[in-house]
C-alpha positions as CSV (number, residue, x, y, z in Angstrom):
1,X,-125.6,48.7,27.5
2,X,-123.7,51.5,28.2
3,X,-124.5,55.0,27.2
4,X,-123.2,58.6,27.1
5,X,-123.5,61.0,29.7
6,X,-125.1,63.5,27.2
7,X,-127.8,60.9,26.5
8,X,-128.5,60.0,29.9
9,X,-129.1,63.8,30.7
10,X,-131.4,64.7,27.3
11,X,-133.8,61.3,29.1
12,X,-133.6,63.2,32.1
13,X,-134.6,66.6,31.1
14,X,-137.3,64.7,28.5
15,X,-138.6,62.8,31.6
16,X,-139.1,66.0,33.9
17,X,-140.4,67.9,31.5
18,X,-143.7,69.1,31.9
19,X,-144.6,66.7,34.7
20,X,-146.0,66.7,37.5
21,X,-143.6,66.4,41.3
22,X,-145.1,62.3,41.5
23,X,-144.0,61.9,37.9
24,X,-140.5,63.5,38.2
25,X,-139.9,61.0,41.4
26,X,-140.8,58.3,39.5
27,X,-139.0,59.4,36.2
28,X,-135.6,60.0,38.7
29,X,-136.3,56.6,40.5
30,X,-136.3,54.8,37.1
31,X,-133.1,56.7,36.0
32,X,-131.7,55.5,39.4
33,X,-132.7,51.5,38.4
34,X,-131.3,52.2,35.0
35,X,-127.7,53.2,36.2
36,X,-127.6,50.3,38.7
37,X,-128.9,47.9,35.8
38,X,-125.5,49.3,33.2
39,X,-123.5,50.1,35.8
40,X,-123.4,53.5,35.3
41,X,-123.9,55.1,38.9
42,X,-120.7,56.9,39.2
43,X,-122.3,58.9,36.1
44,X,-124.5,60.6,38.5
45,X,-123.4,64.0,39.0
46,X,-122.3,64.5,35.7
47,X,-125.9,63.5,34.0
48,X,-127.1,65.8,37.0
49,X,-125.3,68.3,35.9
50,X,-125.9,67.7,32.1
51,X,-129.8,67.7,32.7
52,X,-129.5,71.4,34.4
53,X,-127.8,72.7,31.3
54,X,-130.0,71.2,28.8
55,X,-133.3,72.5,31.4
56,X,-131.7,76.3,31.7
57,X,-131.1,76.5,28.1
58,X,-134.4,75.2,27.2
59,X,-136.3,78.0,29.3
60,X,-134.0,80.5,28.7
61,X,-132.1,81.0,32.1
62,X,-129.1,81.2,33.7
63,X,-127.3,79.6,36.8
64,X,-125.2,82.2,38.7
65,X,-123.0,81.1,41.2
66,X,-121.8,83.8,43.6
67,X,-118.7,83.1,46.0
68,X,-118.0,86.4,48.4
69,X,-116.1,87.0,51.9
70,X,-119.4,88.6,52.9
71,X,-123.1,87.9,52.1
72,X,-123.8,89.9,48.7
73,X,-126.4,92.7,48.4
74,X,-129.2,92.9,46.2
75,X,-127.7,95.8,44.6
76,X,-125.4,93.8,43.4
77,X,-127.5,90.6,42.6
78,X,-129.8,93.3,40.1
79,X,-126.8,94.4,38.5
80,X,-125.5,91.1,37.6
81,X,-129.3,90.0,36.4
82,X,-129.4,93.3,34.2
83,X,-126.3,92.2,32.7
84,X,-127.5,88.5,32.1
85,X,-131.0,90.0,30.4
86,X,-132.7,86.6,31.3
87,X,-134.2,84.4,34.0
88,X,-131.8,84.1,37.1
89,X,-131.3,81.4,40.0
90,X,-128.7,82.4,42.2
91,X,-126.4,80.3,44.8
92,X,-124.6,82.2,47.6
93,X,-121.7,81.0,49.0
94,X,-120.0,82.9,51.8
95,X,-116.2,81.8,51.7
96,X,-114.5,84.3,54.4
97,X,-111.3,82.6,52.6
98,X,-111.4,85.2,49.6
99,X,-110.9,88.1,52.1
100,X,-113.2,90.5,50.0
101,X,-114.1,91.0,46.4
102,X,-116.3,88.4,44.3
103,X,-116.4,85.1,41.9
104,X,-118.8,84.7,40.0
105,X,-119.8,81.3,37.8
106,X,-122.4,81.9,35.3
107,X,-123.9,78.2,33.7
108,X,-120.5,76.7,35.2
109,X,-119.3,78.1,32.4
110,X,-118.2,82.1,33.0
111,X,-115.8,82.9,35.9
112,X,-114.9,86.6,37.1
113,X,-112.4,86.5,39.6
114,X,-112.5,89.6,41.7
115,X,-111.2,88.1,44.6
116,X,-108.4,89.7,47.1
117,X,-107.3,86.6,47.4
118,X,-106.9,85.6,43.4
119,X,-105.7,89.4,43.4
120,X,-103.2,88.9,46.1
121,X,-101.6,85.0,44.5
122,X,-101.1,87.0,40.7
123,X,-99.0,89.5,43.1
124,X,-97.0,86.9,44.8
């Protein structure tokens, strides 16, 4: 039986809920067997990705993904968590490729673009 990738995900974030690290490996190496069992590995990432939404919600916090040229200071990091006004877990990603400026991603949902580079390919 095949199921959605919304439902998978709610089982997921059910399953880790509250448990302990032994429990969560068990509840993800049963989801593994299920996917195998309807055929549904190439779901993976997506129910992945699903159960993160469904977890931040739930506690009330916010995924921010920063992409810079350089490393980004705290400064910076505080202002953006003032902004949010809630829990924050932030990824860095250096990409030299953006010559300066900033993207951010907030819940995979949000994007600023203060990038030279985006800046530069509205220009030409």
């Amino acid at each position: 039986m095949k199921f959605s990738v919304r439902i998978y995900a709610e089982a997921l974030a059910k399953a880790l809920d509250n448990k302990t690290k032994e429990e969560q490996k068990h509840a993800a190496e049963k989801l593994r067997q299920i996917l195998i069992k309807n055929r549904d590995r190439q779901k993976l990432n997506q129910i992945l990705a699903e159960a993160e939404k469904i977890i931040l919600k739930r506690v009330g916090a916010a995924k921010v993904l920063l992409e810079a040229a350089e490393p980004v200071s705290d400064k910076i990091k505080r202002q953006i968590k003032e902004s949010i006004d809630k829990k924050v877990f932030f990824k860095e990603d250096v990409k030299p490729e953006l010559l300066a400026g900033i993207k951010i991603l907030i819940n995979d949902e949000l994007l600023i673009d203060a990038s030279a580079k985006s800046r530069l390919n509205k220009i030409f």
